[in-house]
C-alpha positions in Angstrom: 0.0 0.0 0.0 2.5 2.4 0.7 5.1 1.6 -1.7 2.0 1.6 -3.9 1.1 6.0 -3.3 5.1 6.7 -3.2 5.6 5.5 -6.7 2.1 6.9 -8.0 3.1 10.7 -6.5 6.5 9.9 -8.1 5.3 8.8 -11.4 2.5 12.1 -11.6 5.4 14.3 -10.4 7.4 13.3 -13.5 4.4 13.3 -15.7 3.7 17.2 -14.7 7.9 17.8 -14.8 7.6 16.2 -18.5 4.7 18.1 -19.6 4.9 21.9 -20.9 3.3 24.6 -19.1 0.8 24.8 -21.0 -0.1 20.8 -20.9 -1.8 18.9 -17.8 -1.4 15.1 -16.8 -4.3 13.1 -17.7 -4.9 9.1 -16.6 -2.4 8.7 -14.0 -3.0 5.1 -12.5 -1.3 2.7 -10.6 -2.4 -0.8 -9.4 -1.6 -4.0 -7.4 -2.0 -6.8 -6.0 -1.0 -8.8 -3.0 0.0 -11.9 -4.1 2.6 -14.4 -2.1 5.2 -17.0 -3.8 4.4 -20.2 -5.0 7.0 -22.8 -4.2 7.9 -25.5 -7.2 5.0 -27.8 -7.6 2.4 -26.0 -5.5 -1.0 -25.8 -7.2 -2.0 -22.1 -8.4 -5.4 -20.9 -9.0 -6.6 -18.0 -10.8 
């Protein structure tokens, strides 16, 4: 979760540092999911 919001305020910081003044951000998203390791032959299920 955090690590989550730190890289989606970095990544719309450097979307507004790459635009020009005159240009705005648009469609900033991040996403996750918690997931854990699978260990060799363990069953996975989607």
């Amino acid at each position: 979760g955090a690590t989550l919001a730190l890289a989606e305020s970095v990544a719309g910081q450097g979307s507004l540092t790459l635009c020009a003044p005159d240009e705005m951000a648009a469609g900033i998203q991040v996403s996750g999911n918690h997931i854990s390791p699978a260990k060799e032959g363990d069953q996975v299920h989607a």
